[in-house]
C-alpha positions in Angstrom: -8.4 12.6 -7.8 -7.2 9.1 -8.5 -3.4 8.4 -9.1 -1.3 5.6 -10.7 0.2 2.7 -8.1 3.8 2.5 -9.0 4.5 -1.7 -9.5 6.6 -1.5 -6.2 3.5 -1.0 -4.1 1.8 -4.0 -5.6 2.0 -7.4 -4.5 1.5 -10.1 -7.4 -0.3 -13.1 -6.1 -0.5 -15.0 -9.1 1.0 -14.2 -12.7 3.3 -11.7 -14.0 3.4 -8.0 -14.0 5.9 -6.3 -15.5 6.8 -2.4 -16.7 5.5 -1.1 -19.7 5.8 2.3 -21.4 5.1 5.4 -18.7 3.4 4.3 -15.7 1.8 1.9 -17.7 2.5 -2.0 -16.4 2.1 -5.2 -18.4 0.1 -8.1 -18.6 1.0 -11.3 -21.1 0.2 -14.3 -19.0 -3.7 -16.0 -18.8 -3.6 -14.9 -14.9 -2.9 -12.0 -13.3 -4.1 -11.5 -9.7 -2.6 -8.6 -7.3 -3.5 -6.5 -4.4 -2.1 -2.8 -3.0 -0.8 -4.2 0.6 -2.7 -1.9 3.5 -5.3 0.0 0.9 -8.9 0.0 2.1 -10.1 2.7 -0.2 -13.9 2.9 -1.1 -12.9 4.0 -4.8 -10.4 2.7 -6.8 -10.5 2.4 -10.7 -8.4 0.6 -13.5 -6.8 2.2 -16.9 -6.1 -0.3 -19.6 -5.5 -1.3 -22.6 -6.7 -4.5 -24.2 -4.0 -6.3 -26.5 -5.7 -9.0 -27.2 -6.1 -12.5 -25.9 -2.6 -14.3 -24.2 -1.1 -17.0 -26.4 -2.5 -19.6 -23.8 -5.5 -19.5 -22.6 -6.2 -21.0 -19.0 -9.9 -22.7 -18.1 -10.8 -21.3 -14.4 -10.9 -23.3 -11.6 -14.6 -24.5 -12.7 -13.8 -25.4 -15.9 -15.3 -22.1 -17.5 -13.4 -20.6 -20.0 -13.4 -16.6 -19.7 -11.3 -13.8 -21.0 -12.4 -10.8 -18.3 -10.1 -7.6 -16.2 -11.5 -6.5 -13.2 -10.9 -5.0 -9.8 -10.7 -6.5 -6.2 -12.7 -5.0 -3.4 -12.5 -6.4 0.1 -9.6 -8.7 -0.9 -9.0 -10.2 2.6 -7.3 -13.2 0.9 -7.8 -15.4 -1.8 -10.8 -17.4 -0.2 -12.8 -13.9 0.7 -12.9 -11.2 -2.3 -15.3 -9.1 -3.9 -14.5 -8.6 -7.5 -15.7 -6.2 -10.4 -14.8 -7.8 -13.7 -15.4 -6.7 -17.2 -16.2 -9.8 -19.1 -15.1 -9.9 -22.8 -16.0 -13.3 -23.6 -18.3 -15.3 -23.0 -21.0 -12.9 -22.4 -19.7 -9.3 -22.6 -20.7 -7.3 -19.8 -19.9 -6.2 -16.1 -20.2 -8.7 -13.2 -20.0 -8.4 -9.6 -19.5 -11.9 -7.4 -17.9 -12.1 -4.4 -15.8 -15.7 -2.7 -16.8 -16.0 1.0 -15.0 -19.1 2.2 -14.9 -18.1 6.2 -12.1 -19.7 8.1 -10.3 -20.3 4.9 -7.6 -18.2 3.6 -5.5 -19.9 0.5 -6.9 -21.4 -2.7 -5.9 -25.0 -2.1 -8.1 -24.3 1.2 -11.2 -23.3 -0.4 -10.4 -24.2 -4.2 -13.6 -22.4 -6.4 -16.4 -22.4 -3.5 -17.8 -19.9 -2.2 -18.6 -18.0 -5.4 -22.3 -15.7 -5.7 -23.2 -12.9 -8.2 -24.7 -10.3 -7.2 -27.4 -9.3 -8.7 -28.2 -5.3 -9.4 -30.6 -2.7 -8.5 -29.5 -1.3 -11.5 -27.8 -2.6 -14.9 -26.7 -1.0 -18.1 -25.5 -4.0 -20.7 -22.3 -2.8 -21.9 -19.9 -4.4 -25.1 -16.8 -5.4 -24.2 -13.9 -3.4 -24.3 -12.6 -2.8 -27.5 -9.0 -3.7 -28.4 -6.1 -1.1 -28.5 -8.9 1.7 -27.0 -7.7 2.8 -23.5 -11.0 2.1 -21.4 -11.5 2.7 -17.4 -13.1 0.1 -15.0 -14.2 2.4 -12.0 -15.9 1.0 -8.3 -17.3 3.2 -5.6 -18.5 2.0 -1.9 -20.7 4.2 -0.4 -21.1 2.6 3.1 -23.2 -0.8 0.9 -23.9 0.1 -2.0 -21.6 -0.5 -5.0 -21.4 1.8 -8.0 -19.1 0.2 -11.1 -18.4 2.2 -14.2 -17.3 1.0 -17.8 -16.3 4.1 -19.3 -18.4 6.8 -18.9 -21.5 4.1 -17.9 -22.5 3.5 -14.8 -23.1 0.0 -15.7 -23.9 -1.7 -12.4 -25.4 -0.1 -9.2 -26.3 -2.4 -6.3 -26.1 -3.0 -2.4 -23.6 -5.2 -1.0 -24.6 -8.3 1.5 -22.7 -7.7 5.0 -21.2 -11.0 4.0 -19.1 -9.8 1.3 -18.0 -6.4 2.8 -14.7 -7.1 5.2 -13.1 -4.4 7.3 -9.3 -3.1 6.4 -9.5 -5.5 3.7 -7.0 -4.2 0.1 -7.7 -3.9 -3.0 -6.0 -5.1 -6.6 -7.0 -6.1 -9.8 -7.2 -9.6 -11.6 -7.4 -10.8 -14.9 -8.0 -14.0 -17.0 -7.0 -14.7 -20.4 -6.0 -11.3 -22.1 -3.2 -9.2 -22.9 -3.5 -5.9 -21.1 -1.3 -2.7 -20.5 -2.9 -0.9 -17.7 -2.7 1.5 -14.4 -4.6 0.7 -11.2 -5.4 3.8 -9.8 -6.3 4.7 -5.8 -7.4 8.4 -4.3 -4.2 10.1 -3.8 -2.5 10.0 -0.6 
């Protein structure tokens, strides 16, 4: 059983999150990043809502221009993540990559290095999400391998390097260029 985490137990890294309607929370800026401080859960999932894209939109770090949601895994600290992401745009579609910068723990250390997709064992092409449809992003460890749904698809099963696994490490969500209403969600306690 998976149950919403209230805005107070969140810690915004970058961007805005605000209240929304229920237990619902809001994205309008072109970056959201947060984490649940001391979660290491193997499952975690995010309920949202597409809006549409923000007013501004906001190139990445490497100059690539994506609008994508996703969930954090092993978010030791900004240099050393494992993310999940939906991708609406360019190419629609689930991606795992992980940032393994060691030694380096802020983003004016290690900037956009560090970066590798993962490639799966198994892959299901998915569209991407579909404006004003609620839709659920869902992850699952299981010691290395990682299991990410889109829906009701498994759309991406695959085992994890050791590299991008790290120990008591929480985990948040992030997103880039939409508007979103949403609820992470983390096995109740």
């Amino acid at each position: 059983m998976l149950t919403p985490v209230p805005l107070s137990r969140l810690q915004v890294t970058e961007g805005t999150l605000e209240p929304g309607p229920g237990e619902q929370l809001l994205v309008d800026g072109p970056r959201l990043r947060a984490v649940i401080p001391g979660s290491t859960t193997s499952r975690v999932a995010l309920r949202f809502t597409l809006l549409g894209p923000t007013q501004r939109q906001v190139a990445l770090a490497s100059g690539a221009q994506r609008q994508q949601v996703g969930l954090k895994l092993f978010a030791a600290d900004a240099c050393n993540v494992l993310y999940a992401m939906w991708r609406l745009t360019p190419r629609p579609g689930i991606v795992v990559n992980f940032k393994r910068n060691p030694g380096q723990h802020t983003s004016r250390e290690c900037g956009n290095r560090g970066y590798v997709i993962l490639r799966p064992e198994q892959q299901v092409r998915v569209d991407a999400p579909a404006p004003g449809v609620p839709h659920l992003l869902r992850a699952e460890v299981d010691g290395r391998t990682l299991r990410v749904w889109a829906d009701d698809t498994l759309a991406w099963r695959g085992v994890l390097p050791e590299e991008a696994l790290a120990a008591e490490a929480p985990v948040g969500l992030r997103s880039d260029n939409v508007r979103l209403r949403l609820q992470l969600l983390e096995p109740s306690r």
